[in-house]
MDAnalysis code that builds the backbone (N, CA, C; Angstrom):
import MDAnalysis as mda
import numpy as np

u = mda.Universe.empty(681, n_residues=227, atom_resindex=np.repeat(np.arange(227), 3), trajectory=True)
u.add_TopologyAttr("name", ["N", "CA", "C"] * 227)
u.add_TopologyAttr("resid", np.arange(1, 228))
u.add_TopologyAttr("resname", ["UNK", "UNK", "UNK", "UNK", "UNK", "UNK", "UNK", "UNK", "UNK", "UNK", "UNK", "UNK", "UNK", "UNK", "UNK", "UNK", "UNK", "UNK", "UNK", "UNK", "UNK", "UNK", "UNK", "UNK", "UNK", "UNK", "UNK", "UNK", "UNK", "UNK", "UNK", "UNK", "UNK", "UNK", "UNK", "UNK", "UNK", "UNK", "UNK", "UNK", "UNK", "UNK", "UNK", "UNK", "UNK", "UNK", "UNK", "UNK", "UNK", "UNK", "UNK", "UNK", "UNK", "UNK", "UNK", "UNK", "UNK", "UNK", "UNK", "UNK", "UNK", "UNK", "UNK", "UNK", "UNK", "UNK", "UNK", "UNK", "UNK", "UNK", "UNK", "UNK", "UNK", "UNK", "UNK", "UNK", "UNK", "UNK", "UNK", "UNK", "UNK", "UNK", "UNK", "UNK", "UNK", "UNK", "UNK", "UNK", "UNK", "UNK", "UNK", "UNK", "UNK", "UNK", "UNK", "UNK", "UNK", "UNK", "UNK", "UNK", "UNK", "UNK", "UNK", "UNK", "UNK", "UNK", "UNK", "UNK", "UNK", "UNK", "UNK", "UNK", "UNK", "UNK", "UNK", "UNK", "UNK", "UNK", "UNK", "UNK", "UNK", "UNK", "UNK", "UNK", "UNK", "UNK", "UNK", "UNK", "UNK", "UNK", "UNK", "UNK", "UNK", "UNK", "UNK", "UNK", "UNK", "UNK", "UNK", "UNK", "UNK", "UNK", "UNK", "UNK", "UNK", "UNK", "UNK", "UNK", "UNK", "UNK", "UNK", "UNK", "UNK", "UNK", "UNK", "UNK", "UNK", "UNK", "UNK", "UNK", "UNK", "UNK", "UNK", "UNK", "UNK", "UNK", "UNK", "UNK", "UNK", "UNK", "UNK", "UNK", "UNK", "UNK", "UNK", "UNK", "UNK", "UNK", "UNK", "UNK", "UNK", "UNK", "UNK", "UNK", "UNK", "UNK", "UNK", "UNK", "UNK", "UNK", "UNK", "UNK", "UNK", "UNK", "UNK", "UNK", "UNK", "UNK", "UNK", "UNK", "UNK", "UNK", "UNK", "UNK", "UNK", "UNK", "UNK", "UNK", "UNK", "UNK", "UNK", "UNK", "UNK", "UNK", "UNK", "UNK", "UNK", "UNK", "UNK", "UNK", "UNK", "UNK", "UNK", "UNK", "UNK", "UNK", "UNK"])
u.atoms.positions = np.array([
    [-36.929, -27.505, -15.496],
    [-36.233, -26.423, -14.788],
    [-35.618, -25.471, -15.824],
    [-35.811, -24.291, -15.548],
    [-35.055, -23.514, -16.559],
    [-33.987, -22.714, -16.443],
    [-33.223, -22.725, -17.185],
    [-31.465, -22.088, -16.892],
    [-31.580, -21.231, -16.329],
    [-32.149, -20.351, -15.817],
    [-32.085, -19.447, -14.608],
    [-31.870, -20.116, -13.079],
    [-33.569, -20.875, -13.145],
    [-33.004, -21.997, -11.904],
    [-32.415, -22.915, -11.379],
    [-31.701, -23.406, -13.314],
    [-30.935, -24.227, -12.761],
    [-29.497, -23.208, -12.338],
    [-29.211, -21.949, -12.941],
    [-28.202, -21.181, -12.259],
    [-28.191, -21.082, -10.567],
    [-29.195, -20.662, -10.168],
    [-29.351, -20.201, -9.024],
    [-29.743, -21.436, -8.147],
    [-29.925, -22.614, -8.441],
    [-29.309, -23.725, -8.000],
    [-27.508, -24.234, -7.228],
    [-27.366, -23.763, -8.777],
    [-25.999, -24.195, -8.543],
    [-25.045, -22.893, -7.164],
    [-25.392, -21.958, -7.827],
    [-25.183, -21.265, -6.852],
    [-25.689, -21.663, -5.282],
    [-26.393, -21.445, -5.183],
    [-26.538, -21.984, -3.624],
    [-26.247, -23.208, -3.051],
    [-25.947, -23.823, -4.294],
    [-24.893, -24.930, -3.691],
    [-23.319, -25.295, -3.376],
    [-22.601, -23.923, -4.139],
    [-21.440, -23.775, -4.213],
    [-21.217, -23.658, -2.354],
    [-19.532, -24.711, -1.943],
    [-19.430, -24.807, -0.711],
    [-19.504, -23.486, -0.249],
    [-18.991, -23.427, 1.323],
    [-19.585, -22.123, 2.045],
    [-17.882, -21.383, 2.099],
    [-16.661, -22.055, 1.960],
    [-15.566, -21.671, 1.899],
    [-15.323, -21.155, 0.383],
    [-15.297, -21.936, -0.595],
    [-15.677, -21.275, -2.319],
    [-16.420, -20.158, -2.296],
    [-17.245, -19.933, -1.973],
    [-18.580, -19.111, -2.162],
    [-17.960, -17.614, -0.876],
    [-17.599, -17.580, 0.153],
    [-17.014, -16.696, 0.854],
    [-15.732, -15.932, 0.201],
    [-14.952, -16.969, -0.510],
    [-13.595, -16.642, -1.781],
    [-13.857, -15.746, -2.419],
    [-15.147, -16.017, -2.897],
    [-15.833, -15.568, -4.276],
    [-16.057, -14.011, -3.984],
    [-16.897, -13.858, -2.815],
    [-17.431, -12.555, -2.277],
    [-16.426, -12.298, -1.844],
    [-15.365, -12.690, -1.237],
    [-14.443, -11.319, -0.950],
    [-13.493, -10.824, -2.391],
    [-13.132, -11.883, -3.270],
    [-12.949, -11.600, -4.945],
    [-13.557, -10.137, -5.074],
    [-14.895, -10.900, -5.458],
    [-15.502, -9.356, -6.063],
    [-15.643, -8.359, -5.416],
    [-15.652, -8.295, -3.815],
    [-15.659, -7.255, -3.000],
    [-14.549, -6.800, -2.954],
    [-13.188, -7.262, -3.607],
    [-12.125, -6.248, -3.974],
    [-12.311, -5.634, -5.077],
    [-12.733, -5.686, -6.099],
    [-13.280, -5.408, -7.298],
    [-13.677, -3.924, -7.057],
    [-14.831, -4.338, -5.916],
    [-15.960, -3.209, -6.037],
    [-15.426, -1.825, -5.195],
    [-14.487, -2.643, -4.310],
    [-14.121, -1.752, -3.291],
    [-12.717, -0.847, -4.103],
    [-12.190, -1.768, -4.648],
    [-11.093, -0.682, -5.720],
    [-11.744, -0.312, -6.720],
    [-13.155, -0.289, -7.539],
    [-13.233, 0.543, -8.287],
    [-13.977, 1.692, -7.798],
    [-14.788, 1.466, -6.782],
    [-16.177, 2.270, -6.259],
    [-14.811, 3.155, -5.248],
    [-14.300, 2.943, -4.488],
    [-13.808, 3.234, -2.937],
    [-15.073, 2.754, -1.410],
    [-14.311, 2.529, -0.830],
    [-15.442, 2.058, 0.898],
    [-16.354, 2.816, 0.591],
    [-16.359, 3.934, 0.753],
    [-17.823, 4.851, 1.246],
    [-18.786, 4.556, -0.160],
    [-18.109, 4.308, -1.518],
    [-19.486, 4.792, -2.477],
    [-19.921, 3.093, -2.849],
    [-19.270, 2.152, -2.155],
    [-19.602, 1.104, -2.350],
    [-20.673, 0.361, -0.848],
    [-21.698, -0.131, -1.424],
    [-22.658, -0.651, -0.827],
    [-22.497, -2.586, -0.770],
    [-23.074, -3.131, -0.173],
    [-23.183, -4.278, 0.046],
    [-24.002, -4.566, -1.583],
    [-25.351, -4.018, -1.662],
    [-25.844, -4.351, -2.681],
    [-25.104, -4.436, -3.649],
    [-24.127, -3.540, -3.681],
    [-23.320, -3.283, -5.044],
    [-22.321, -4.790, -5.125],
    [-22.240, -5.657, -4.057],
    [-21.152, -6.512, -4.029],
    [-21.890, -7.823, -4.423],
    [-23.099, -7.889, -3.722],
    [-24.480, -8.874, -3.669],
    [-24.364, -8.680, -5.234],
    [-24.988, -7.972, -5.844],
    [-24.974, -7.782, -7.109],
    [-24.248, -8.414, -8.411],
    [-22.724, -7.979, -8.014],
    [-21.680, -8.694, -8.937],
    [-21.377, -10.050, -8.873],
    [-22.414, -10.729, -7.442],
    [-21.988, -11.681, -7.187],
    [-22.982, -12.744, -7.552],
    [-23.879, -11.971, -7.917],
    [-25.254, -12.738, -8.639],
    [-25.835, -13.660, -7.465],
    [-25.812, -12.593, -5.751],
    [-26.208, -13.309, -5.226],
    [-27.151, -12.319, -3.956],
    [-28.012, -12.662, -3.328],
    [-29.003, -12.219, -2.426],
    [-28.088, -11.368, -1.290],
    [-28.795, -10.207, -1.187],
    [-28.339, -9.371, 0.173],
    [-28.157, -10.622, 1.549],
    [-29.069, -11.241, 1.296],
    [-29.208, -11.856, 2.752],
    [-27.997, -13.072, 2.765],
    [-28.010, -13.216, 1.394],
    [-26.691, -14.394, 1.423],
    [-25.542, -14.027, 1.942],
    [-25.271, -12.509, 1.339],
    [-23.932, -11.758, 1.347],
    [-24.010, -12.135, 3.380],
    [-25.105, -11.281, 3.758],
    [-24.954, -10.808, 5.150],
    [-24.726, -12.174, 6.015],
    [-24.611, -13.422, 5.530],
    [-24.742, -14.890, 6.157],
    [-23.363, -14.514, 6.224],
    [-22.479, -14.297, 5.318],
    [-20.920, -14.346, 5.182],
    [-19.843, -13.326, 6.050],
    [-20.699, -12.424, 5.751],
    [-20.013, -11.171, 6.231],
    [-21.353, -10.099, 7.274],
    [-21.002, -9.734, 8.565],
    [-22.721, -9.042, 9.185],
    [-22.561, -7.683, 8.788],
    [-21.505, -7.220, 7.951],
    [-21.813, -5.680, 7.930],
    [-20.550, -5.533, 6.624],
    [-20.614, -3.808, 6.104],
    [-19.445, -3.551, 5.227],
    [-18.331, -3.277, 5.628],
    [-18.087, -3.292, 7.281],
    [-16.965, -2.811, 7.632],
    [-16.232, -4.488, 7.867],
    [-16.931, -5.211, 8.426],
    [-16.528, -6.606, 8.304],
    [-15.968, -7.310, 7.125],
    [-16.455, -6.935, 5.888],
    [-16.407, -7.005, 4.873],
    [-15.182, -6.449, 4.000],
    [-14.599, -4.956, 4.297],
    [-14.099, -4.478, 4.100],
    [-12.302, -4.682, 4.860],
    [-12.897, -5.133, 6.572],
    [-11.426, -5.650, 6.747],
    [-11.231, -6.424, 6.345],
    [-11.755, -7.885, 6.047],
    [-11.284, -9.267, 5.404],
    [-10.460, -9.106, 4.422],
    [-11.067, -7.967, 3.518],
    [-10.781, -7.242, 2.059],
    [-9.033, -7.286, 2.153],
    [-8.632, -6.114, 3.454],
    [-7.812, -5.409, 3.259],
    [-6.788, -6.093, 4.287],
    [-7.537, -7.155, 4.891],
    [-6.314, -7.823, 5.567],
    [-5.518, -9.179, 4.753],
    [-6.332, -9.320, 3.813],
    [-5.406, -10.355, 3.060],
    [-4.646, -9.411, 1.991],
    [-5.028, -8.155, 1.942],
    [-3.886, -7.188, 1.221],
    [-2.682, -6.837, 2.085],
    [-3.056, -6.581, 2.888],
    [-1.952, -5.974, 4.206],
    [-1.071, -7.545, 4.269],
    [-1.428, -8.628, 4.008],
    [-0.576, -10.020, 4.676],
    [0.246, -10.424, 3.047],
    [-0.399, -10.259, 2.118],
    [0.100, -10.440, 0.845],
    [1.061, -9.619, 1.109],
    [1.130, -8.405, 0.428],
    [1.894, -7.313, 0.248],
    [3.459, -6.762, 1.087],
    [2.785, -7.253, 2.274],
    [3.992, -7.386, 3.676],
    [4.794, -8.449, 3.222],
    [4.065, -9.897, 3.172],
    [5.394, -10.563, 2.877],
    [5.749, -10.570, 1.675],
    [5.435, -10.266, 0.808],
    [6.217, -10.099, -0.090],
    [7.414, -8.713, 0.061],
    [7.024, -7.851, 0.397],
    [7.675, -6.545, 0.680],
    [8.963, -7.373, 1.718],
    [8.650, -7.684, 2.789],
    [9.737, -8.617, 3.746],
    [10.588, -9.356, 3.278],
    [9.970, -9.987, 2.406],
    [10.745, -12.077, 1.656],
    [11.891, -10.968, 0.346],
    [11.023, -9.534, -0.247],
    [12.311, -8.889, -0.669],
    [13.398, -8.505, -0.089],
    [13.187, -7.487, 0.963],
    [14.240, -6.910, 1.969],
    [15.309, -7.474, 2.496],
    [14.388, -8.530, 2.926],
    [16.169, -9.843, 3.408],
    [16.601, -10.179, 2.409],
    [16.338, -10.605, 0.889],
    [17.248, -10.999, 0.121],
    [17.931, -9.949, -0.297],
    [17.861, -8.607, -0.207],
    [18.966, -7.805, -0.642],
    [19.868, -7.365, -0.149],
    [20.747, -6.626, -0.714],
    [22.142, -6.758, -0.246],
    [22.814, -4.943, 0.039],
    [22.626, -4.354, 1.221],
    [22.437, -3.161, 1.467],
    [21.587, -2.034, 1.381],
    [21.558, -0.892, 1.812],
    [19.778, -0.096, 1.994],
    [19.929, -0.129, 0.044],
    [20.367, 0.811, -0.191],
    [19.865, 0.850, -1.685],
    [19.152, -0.319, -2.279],
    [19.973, -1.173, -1.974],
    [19.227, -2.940, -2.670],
    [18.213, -3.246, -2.307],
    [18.068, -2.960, -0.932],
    [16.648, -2.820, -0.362],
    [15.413, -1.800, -1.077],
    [15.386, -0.328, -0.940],
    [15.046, 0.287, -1.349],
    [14.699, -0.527, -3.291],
    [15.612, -0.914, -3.757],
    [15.404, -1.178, -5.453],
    [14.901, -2.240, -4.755],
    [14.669, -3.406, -4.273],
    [13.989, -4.405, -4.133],
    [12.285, -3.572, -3.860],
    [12.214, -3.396, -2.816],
    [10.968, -2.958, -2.594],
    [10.109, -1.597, -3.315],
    [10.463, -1.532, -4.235],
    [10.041, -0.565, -5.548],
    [9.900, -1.591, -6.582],
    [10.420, -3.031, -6.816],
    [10.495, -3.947, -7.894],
    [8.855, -4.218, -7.309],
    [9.228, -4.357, -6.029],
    [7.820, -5.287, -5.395],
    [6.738, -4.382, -5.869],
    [6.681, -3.113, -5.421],
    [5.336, -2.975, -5.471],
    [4.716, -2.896, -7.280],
    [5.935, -2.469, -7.933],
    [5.699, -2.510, -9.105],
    [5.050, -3.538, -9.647],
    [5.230, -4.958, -9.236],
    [4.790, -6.099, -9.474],
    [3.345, -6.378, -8.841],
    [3.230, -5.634, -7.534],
    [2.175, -6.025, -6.850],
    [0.747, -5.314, -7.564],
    [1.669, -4.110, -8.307],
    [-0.005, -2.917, -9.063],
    [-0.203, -3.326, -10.038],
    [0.906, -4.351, -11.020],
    [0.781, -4.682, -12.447],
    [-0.469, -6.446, -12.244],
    [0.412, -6.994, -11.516],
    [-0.646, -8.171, -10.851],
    [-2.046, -8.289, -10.487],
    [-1.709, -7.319, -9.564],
    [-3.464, -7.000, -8.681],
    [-4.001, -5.739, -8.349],
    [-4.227, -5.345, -10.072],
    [-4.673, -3.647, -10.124],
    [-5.834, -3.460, -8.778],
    [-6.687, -3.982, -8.649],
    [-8.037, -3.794, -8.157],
    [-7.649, -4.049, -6.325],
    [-6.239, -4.834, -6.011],
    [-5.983, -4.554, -4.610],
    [-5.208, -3.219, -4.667],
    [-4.386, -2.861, -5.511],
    [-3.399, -1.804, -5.770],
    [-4.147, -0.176, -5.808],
    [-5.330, -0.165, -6.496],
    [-6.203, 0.685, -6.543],
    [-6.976, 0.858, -5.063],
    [-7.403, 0.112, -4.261],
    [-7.709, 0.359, -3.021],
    [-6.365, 0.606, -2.119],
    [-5.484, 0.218, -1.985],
    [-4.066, 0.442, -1.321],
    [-4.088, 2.221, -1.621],
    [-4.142, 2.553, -3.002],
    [-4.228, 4.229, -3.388],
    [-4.994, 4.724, -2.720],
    [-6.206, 4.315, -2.825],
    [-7.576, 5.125, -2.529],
    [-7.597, 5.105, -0.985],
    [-6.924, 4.192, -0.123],
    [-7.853, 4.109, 1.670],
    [-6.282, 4.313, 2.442],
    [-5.040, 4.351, 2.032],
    [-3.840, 4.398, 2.756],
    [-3.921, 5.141, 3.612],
    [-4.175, 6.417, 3.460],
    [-4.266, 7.693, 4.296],
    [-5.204, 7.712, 4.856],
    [-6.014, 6.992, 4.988],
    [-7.778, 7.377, 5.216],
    [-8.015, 6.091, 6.373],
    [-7.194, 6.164, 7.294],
    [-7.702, 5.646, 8.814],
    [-8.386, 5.374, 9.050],
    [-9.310, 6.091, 9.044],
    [-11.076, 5.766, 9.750],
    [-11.895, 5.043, 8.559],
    [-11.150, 4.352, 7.615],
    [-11.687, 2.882, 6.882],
    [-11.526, 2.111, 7.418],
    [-10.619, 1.921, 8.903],
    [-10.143, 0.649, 9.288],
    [-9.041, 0.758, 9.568],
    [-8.342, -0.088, 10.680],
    [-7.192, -0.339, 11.104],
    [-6.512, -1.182, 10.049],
    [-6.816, -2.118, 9.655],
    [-5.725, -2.992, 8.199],
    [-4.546, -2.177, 7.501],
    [-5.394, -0.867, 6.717],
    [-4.573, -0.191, 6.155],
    [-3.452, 0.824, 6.837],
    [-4.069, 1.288, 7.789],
    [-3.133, 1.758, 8.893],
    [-1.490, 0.914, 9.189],
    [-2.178, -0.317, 9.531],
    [-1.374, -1.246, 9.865],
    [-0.714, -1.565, 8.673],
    [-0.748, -1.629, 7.388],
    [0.075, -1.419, 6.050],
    [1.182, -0.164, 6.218],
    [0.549, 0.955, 6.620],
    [1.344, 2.104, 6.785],
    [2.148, 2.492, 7.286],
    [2.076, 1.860, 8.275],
    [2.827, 1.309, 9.578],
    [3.999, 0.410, 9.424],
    [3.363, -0.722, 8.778],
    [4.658, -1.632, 8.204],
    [5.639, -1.304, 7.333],
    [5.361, -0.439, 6.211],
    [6.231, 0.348, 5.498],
    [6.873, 1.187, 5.726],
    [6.576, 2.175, 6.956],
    [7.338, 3.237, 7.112],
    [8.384, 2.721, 8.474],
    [8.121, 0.892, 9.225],
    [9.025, 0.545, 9.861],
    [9.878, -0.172, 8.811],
    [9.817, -0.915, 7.539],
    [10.556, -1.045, 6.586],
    [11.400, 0.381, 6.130],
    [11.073, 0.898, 5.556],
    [11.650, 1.900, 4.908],
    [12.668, 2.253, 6.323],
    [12.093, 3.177, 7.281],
    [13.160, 3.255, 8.927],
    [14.172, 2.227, 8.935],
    [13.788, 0.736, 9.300],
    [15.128, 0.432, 9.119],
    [16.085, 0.086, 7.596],
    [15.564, 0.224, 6.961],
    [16.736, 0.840, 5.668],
    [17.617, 1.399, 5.623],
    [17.194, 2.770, 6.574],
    [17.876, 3.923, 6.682],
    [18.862, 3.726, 7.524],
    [18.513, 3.674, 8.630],
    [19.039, 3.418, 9.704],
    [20.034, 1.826, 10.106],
    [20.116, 1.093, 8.945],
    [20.733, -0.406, 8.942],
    [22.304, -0.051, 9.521],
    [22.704, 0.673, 8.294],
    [24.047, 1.105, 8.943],
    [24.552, 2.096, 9.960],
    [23.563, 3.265, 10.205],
    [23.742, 3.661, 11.616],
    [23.405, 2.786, 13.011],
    [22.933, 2.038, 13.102],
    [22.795, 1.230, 14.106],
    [23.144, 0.083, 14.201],
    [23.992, -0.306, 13.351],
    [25.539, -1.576, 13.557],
    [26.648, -0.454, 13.811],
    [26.762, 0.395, 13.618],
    [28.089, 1.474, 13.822],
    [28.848, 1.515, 14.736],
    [29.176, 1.092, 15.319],
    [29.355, 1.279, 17.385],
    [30.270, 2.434, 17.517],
    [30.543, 3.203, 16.680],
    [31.339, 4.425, 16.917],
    [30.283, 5.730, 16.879],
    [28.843, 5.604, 16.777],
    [28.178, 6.477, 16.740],
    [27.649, 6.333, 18.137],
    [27.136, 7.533, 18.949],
    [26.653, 8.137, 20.024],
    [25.040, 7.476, 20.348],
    [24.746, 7.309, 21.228],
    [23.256, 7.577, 21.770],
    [22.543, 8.093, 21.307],
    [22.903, 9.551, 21.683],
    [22.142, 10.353, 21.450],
    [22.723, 11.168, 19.921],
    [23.687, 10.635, 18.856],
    [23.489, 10.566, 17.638],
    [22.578, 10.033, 16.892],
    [22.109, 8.570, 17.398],
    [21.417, 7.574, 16.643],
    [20.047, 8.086, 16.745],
    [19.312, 8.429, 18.293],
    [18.366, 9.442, 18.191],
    [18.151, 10.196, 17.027],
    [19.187, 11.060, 17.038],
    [19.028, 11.990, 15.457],
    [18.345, 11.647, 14.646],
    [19.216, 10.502, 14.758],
    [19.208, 10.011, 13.265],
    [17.769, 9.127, 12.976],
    [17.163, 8.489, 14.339],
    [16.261, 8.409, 14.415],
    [15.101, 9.506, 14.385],
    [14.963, 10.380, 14.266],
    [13.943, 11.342, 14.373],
    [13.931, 11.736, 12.976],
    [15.107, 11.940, 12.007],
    [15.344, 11.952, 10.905],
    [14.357, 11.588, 9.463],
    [14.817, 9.761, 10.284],
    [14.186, 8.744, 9.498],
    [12.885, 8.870, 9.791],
    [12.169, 9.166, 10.596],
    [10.690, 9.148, 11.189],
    [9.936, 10.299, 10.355],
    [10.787, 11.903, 10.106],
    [10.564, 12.511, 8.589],
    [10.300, 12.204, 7.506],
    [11.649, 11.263, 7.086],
    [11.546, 10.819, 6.016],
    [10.873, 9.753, 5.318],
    [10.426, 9.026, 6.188],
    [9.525, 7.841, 5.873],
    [8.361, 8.169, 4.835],
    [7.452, 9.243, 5.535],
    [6.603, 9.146, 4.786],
    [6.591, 9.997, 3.187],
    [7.495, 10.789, 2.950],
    [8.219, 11.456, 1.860],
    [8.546, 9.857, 0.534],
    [9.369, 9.246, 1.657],
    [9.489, 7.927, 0.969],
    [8.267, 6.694, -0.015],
    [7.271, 6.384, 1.244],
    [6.628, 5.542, 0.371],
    [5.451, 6.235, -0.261],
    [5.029, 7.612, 0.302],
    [4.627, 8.656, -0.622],
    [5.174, 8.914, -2.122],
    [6.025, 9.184, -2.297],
    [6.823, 9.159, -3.633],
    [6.798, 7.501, -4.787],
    [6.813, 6.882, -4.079],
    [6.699, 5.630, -4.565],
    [5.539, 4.955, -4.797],
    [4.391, 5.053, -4.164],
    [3.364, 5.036, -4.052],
    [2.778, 5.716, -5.773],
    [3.368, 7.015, -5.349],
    [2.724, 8.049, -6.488],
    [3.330, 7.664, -7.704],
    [4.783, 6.890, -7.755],
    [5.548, 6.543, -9.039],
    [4.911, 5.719, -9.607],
    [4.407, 4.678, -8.622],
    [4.051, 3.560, -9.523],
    [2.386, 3.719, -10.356],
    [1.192, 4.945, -9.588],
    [-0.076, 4.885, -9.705],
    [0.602, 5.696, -11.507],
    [1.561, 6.763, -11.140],
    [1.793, 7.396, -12.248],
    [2.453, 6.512, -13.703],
    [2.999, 5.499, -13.200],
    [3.602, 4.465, -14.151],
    [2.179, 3.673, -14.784],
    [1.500, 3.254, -14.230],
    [0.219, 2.636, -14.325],
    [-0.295, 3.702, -15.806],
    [-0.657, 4.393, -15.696],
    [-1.509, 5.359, -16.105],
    [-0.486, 5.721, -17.506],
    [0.891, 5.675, -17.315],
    [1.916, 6.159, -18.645],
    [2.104, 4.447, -19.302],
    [1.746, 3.811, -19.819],
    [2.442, 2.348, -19.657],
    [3.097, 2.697, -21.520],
    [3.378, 3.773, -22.152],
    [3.993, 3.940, -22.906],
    [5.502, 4.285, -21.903],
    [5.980, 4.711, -20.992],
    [6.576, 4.638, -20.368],
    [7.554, 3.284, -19.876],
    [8.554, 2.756, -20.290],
    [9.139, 1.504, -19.718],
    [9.152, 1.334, -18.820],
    [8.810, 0.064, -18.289],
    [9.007, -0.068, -16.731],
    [10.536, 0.169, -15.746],
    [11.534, -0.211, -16.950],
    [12.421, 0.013, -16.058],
    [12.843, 1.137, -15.716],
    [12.694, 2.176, -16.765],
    [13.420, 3.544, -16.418],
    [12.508, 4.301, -15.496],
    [11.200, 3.347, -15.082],
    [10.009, 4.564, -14.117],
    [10.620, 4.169, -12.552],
    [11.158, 1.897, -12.904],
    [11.744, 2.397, -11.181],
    [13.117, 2.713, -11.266],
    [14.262, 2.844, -12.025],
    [15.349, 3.393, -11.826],
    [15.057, 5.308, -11.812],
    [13.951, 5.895, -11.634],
    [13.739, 6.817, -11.655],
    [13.076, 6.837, -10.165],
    [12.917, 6.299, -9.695],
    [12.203, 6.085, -8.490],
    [13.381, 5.896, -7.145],
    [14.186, 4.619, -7.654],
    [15.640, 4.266, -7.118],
    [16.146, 5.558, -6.328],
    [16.604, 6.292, -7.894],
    [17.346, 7.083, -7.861],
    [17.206, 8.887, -7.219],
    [15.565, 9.002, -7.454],
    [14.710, 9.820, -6.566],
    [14.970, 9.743, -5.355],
    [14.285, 8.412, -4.408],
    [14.776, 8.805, -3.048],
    [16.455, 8.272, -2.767],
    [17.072, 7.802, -3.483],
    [18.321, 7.234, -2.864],
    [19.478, 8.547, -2.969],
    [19.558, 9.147, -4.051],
    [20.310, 10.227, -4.363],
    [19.590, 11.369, -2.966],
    [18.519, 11.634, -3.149],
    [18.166, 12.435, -2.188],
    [18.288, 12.420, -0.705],
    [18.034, 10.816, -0.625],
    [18.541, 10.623, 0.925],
    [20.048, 10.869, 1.067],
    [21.092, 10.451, -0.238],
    [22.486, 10.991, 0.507],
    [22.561, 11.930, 0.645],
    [22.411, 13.313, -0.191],
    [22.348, 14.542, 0.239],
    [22.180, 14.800, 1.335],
    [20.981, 13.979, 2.001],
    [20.627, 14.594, 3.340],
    [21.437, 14.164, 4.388],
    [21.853, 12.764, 4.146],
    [22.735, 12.278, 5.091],
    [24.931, 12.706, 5.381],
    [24.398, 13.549, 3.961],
    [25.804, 14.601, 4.040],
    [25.447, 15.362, 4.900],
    [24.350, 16.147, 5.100],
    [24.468, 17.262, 6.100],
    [23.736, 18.552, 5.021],
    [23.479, 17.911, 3.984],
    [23.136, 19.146, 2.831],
    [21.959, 19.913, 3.236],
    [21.386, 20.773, 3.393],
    [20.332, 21.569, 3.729],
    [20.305, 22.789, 3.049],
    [18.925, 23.052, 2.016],
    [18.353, 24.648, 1.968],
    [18.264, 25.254, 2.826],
    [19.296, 26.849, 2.714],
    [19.162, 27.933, 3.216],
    [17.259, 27.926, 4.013],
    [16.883, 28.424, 5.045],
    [15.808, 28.536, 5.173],
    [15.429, 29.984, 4.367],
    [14.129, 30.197, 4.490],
    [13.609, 31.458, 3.975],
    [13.919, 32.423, 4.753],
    [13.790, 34.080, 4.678],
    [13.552, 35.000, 5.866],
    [12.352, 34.781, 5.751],
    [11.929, 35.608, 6.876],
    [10.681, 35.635, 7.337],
    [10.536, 37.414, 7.052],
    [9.699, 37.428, 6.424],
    [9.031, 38.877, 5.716],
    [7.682, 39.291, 7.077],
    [8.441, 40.502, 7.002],
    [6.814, 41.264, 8.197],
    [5.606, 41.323, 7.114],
    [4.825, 42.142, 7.046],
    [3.209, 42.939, 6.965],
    [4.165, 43.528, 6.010],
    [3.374, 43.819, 4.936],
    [3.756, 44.640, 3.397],
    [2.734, 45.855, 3.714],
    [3.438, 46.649, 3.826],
    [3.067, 48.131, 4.227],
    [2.876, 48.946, 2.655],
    [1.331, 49.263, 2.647],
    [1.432, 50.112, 1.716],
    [1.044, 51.413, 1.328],
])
């Protein structure tokens, strides 16, 4: 037998739970370096040193393939993002907790962190990531809102406000953070700590402002330039 067949032996003998591990492994790989659309099955079959038809035993299509991908990202990432939040100790602590996290989560697992960049916004890859988006911007909401809604001296229809507020600001929030950390990645002459105390201090300073009441003048509004 010769080391080829005895490779491709062994391979097809690897169990069917190992061997499914394996392909969704490298199908994060492919899917954070390629993105969904420029990545093919072949391309995953491939890295995996294993037959189209094997892949398709595991998984019947790339979208199948692709949620498995992104739902053990969405379940990682959440609890960890969660198991931070309760241990801290007011929104700011929160907020610096969950900026530690993700920092940890892009330095760890570039190749899930790189698809988290690439498909967040991009819906029609799948509900998973949606449902990531979703979870963060109800994290981040109640942050905001922790101490307006234990308050009992605030109004109904204050907390509304203040709810419609936070529903603004959310995505400003893990937008910014998001972008701190892809940008930290890319500077790693940059210290880690001063990129998230720069991050901290980005949305936390900014959110008090807003929660003073601070607001830019709006613009006028200019007619037709007559000439």
């Amino acid at each position: 037998m010769t080391d080829a067949e005895a490779g491709a032996g062994a391979r097809r003998r690897m169990p069917h739970a190992r061997r499914r591990e394996q392909l969704l492994r490298i199908a994060l790989e492919e899917f954070g370096r390629r993105g969904y659309h420029l990545t093919q099955m072949e391309h995953v079959a491939a890295a995996a040193q294993v037959s189209k038809a094997l892949l398709y035993q595991h998984f019947a299509s790339k979208e199948e393939l692709f949620a498995e991908v992104t739902e053990a990202i969405v379940a990682e990432l959440t609890g960890r993002l969660n198991a931070a939040v309760l241990a801290a100790h007011g929104s700011a602590g929160g907020i610096r907790a969950m900026i530690r996290v993700l920092f940890d989560y892009a330095t760890e697992e570039p190749d899930a962190w790189a698809l988290v960049v690439r498909h967040l916004d991009k819906p029609e890859v799948g509900l998973e990531l949606r449902e990531l988006r979703e979870r963060l911007g109800t994290a981040f909401a109640d942050l905001l809102l922790r101490r307006r809604r234990a308050d009992p001296k605030l109004s109904r229809a204050a907390l509304e406000v203040n709810e419609r507020r936070a529903r603004l600001l959310v995505p400003l929030m893990y937008g910014s953070m998001l972008s701190m950390v892809s940008w930290w990645l890319e500077h790693p002459d940059t210290p880690r700590e001063r990129a998230e105390q720069m991050a901290v201090e980005f949305i936390w300073l900014g959110l008090d402002r807003l929660r003073t009441g601070e607001r830019l003048p709006k613009e006028p509004e200019t007619g037709p330039v007559e000439g």
